[in-house]
C-alpha positions as a printed NumPy array, in Angstrom:
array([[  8.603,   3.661,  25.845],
       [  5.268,   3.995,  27.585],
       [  2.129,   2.193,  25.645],
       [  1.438,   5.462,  22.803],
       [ -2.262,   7.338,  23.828],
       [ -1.872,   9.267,  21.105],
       [ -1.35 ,  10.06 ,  17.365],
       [  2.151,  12.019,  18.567],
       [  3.036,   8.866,  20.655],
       [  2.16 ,   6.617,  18.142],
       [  4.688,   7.875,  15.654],
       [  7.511,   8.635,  17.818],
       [  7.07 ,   4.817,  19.052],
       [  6.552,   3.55 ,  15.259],
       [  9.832,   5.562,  14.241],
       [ 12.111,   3.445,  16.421],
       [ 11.193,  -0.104,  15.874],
       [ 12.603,  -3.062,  17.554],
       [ 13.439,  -5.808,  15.735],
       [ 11.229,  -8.966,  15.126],
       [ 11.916, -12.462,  15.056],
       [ 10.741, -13.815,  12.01 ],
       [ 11.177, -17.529,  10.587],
       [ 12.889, -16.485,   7.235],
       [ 13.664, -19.555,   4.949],
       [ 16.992, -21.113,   5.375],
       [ 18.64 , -19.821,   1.807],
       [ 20.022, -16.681,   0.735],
       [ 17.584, -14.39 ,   0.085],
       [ 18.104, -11.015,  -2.505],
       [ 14.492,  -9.775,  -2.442],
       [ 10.87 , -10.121,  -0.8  ],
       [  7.423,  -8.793,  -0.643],
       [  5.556,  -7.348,   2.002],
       [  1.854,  -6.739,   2.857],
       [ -0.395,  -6.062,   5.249],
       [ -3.169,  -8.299,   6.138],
       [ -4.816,  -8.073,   9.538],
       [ -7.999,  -9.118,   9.547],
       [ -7.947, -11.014,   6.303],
       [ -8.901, -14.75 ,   6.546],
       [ -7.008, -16.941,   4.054],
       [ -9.565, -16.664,   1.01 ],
       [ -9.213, -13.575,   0.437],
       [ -5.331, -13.862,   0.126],
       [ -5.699, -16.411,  -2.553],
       [ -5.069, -14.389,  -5.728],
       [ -1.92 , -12.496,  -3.994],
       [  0.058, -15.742,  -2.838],
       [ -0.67 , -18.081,  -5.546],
       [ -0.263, -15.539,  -8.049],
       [  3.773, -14.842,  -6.693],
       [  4.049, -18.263,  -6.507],
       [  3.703, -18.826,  -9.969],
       [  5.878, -16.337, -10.928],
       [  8.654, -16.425,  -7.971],
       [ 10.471, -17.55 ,  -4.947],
       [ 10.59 , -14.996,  -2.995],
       [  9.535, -15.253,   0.892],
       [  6.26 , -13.176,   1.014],
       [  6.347, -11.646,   4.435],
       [  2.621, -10.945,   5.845],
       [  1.356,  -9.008,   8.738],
       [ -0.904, -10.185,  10.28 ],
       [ -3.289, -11.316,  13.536],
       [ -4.15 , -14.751,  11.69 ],
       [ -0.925, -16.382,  10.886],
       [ -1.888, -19.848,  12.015],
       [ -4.932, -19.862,   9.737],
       [ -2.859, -18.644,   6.918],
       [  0.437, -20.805,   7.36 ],
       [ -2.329, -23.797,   7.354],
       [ -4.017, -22.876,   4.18 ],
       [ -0.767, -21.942,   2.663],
       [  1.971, -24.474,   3.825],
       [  4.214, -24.901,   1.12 ],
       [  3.976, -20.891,  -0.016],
       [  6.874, -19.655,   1.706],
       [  5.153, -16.88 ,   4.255],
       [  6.982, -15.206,   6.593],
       [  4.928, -14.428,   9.502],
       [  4.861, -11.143,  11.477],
       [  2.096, -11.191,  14.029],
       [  0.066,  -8.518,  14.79 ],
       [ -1.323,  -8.114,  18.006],
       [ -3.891,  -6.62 ,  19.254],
       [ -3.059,  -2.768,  19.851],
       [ -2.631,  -1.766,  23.801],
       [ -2.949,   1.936,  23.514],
       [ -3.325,   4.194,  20.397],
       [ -2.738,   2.976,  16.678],
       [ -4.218,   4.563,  13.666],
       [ -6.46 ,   3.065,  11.151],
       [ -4.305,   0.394,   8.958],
       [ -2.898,   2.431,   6.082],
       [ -1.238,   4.368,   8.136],
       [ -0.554,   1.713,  10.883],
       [  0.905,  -0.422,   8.3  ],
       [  4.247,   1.818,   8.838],
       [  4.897,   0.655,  11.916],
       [  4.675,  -2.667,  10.819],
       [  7.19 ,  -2.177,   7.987],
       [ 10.018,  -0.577,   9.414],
       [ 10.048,  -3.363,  12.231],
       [  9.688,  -5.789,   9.102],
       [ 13.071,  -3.391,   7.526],
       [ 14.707,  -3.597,  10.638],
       [ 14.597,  -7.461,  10.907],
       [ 15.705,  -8.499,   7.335],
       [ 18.061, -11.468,   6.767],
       [ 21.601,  -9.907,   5.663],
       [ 21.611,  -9.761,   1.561],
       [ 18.178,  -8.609,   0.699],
       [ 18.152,  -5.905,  -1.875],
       [ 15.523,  -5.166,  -3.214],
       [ 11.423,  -5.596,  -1.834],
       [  8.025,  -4.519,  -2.607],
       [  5.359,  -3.144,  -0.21 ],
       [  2.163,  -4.053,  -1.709],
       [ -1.696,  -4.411,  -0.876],
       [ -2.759,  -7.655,  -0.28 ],
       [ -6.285,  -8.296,  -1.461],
       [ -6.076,  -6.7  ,  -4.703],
       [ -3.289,  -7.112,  -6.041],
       [ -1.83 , -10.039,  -8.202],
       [  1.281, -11.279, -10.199],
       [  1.645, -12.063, -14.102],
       [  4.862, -12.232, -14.094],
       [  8.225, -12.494, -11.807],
       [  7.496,  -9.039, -10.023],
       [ 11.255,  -7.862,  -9.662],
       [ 12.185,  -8.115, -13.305],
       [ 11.853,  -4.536, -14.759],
       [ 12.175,  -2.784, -11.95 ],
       [ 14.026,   0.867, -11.71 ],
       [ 16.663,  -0.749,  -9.013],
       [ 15.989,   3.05 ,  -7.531],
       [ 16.208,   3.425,  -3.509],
       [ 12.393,   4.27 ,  -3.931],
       [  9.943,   3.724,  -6.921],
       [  6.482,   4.721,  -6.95 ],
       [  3.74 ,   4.148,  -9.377],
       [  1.505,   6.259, -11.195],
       [ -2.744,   5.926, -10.308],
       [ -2.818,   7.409, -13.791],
       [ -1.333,   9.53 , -16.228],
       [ -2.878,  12.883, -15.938],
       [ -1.353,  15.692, -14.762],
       [ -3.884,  17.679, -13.394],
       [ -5.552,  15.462, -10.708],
       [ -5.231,  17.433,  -7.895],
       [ -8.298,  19.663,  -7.544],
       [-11.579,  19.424,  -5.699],
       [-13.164,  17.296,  -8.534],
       [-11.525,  14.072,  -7.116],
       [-11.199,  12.706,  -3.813],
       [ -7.129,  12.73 ,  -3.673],
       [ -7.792,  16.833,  -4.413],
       [ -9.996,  17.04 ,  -1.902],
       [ -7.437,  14.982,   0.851],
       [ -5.06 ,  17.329,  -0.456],
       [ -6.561,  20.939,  -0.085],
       [ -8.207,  19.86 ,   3.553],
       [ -4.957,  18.717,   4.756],
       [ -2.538,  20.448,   3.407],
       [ -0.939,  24.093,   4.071],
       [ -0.276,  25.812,   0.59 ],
       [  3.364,  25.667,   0.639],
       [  2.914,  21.911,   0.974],
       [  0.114,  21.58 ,  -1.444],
       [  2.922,  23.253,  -4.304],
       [  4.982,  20.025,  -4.245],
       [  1.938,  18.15 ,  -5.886],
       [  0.852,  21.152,  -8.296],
       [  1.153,  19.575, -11.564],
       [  2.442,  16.672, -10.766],
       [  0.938,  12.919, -11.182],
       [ -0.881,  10.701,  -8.286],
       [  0.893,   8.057,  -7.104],
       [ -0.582,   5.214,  -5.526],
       [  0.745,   3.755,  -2.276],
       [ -0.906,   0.257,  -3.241],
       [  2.504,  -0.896,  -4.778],
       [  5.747,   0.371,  -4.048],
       [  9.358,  -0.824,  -4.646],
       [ 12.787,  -0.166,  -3.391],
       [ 16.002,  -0.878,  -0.953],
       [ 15.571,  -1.779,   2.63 ],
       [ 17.107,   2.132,   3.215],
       [ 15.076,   4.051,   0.716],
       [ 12.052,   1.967,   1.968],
       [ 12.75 ,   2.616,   5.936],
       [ 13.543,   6.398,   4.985],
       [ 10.322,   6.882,   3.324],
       [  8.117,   5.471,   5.986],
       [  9.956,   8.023,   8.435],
       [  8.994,  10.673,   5.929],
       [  5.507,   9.817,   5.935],
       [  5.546,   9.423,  10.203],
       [  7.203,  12.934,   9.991],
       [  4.686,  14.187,   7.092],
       [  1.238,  12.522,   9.04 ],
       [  2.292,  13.732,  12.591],
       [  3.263,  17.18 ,  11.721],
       [ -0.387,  17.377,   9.236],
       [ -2.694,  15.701,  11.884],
       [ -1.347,  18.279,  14.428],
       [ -2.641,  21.479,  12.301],
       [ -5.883,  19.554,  11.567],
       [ -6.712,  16.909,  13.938],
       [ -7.46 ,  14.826,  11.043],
       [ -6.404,  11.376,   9.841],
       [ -8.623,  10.361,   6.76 ],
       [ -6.024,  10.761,   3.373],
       [ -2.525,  10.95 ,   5.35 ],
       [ -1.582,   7.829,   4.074],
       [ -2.287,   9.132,   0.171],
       [ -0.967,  12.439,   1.151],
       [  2.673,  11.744,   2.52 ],
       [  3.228,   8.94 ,  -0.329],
       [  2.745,  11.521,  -2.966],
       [  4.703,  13.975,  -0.898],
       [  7.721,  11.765,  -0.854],
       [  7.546,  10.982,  -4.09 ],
       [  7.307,  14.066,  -5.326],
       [  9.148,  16.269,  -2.799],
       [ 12.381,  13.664,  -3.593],
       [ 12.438,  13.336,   0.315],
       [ 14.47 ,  10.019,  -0.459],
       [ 17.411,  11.004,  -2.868],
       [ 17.384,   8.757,  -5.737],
       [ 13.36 ,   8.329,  -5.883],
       [ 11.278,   7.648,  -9.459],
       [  8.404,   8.013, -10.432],
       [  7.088,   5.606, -13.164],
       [  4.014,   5.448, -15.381],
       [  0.977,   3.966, -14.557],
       [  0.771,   0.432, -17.239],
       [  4.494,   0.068, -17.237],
       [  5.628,  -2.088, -14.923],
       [  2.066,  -1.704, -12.3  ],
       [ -0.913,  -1.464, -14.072],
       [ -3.121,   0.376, -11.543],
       [ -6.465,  -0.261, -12.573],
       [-10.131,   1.952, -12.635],
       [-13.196,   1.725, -13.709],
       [-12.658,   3.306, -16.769],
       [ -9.439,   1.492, -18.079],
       [ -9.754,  -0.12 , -20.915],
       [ -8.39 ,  -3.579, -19.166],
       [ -9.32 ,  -6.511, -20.986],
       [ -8.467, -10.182, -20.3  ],
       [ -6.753, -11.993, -23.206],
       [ -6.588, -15.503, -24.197],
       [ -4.126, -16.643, -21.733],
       [ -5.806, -15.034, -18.714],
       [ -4.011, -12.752, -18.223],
       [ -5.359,  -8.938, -17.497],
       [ -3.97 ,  -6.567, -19.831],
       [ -3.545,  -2.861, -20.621],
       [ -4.758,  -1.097, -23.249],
       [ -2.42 ,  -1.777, -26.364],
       [ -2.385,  -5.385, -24.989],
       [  1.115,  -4.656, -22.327],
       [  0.432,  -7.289, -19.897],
       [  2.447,  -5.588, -16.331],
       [  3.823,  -7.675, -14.027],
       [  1.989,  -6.325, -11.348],
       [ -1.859,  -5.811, -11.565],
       [ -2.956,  -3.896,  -8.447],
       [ -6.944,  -2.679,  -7.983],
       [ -8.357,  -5.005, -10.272],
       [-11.601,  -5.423,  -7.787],
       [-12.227,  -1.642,  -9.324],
       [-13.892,  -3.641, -12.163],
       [-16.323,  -6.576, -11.313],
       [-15.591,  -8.162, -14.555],
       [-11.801,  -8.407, -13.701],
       [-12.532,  -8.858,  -9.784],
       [-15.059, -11.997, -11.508],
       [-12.316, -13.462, -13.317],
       [ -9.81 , -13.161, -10.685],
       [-11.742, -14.953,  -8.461],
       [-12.594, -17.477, -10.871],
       [ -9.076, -17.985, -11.918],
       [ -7.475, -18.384,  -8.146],
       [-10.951, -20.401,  -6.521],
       [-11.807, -17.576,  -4.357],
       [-15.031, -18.535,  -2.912],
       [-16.707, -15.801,  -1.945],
       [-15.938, -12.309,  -3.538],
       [-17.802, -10.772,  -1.609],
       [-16.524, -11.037,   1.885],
       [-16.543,  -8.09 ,   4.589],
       [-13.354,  -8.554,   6.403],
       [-11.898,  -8.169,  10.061],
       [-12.125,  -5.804,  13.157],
       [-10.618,  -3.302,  10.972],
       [-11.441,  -3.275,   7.538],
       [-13.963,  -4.119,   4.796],
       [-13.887,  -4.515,   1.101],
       [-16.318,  -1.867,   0.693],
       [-14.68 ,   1.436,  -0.415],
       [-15.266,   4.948,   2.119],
       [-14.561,   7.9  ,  -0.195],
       [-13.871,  10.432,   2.358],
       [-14.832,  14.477,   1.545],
       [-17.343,  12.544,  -1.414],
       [-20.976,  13.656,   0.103],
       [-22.1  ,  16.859,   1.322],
       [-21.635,  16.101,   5.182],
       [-17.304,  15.857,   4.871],
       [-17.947,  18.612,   2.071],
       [-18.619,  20.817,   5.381],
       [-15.881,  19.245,   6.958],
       [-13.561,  20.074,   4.182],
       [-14.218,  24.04 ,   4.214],
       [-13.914,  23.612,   8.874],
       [-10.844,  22.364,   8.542],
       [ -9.724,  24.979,   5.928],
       [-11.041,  27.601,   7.549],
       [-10.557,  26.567,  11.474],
       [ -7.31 ,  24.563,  11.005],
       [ -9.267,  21.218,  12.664]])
């Protein structure tokens, strides 16, 4: 295939992946995670590795255009390297580029792995083995929160939503939970199958409104929801992911460990930097040294909230009204 110039050629190239060669450990191996990390130097993977570490043995397979840095930093940790180079042509901004990345990841697994997580990597950490618990579902997804009603122009997911979405699309999510694409679990197939979803999902959105900002958010809550991947759950936010915001009432108990409210301690703690108390502590607890890095070519700790100020207000009510 000719180098993509496009969004279109993007995704028809990041649909058909070609397997990589990775250097998986020499053992059998049932289940792995996977993140994303380009432009990340090695601190501020510190809480994300150690943390699985200390909980389990599973390779943690990383993306990423710094693998020498982070294989020296982290040489007993058991990373699996996928390098990322730099993009000749057209490739979106990471959250959705990170698709392409996993279904070449998918397509190269070592025979016998059954079950994986996709998950961020600078904000998210382990308390416990991460795969215990789990649905066993082709896909599971995980609740942002637990109300019902969050898709509306009061918050920015509503907004993404009713820019980007024709109406007969935007009835799939009526009433339904957010889901957060932070954290995800599943089967090599239901995994692969959803990231073709969400290729088929961003191209054929982008084409009605030339428009990239919330496709990521978008098609994950549009798989989950739409059961595009036969055998998909849903579960609650603070069950087995606690997905944390600023107004959680997360606390930190005597072992160190960051728990819900009613005291459930989740195996998986994902947006914790949400909070600078719990961003403080994590830190603290895996010797990050400096919290507050900005990071890489293409990305940054600090949050864009897209549609939030009166400027992409305007741009909201174009593309609803001109289709662009």
């Amino acid at each position: 295939m000719t180098t993509p110039q496009n969004f279109a050629e993007w995704a028809a190239h990041a649909a058909s992946p070609a397997a990589a060669e990775l250097d998986w450990p020499a053992r059998r191996i049932a289940a792995c995670v996977v993140t994303v990390a380009t432009g990340y130097p090695p601190e501020a993977l510190k809480p994300l590795v150690r943390s699985l570490r200390a909980h389990s043995d599973a390779p943690l397979v990383v993306a990423t255009d710094r693998g020498d840095e982070l294989l020296a930093a982290f040489p007993d940790a058991g990373l699996v390297i996928f390098p990322v180079t730099p993009a000749e042509g057209y490739r979106p901004y990471p959250a959705l580029a990170r698709l392409e990345f996993y279904l070449r990841i998918l397509a190269s697994l070592p025979e016998g792995v059954h079950r994986l997580l996709l998950v961020d990597s600078r904000d998210v950490i382990f308390q416990a083995n991460p795969f215990d618990g789990l649905d066993g579902a082709p896909l599971e997804f995980f609740g942002e929160n637990d109300d019902t009603g969050s898709w509306t122009l009061r918050t920015t997911n509503g907004r993404w939503a009713r820019a980007m979405l024709p109406a007969s699309m935007l009835g799939v999510l009526t009433g339904k939970p957010i889901v957060n694409g932070g954290v995800i679990a599943g089967s090599a197939g239901g995994l692969a199958a959803m990231c073709r979803a969400k290729l088929d999902i961003a191209l054929a959105t982008h084409e009605w409104t030339k428009h990239t900002t919330g496709l990521d958010n978008i098609s994950t809550n549009l798989v989950a929801h739409g059961q595009l991947v036969p055998g998909t759950v849903v579960t609650r936010n603070h069950a087995h992911v606690a997905n944390v915001y600023r107004d959680t009432g997360m606390t930190v108990d005597a072992k160190g460990r960051i728990a819900s409210p009613g005291g459930r301690v989740c195996p998986i703690v994902h947006m914790y930097d949400r909070r600078p108390d719990l961003l403080a502590h994590v830190n603290a607890a895996f010797g990050v040294a400096d919290g507050g890095l900005v990071l890489g070519h293409d990305r940054s700790l600090k949050k864009h909230k897209p549609f939030a100020t009166t400027r992409h207000l305007m741009k909201l009510v174009r593309i609803r009204v001109m289709g662009r």
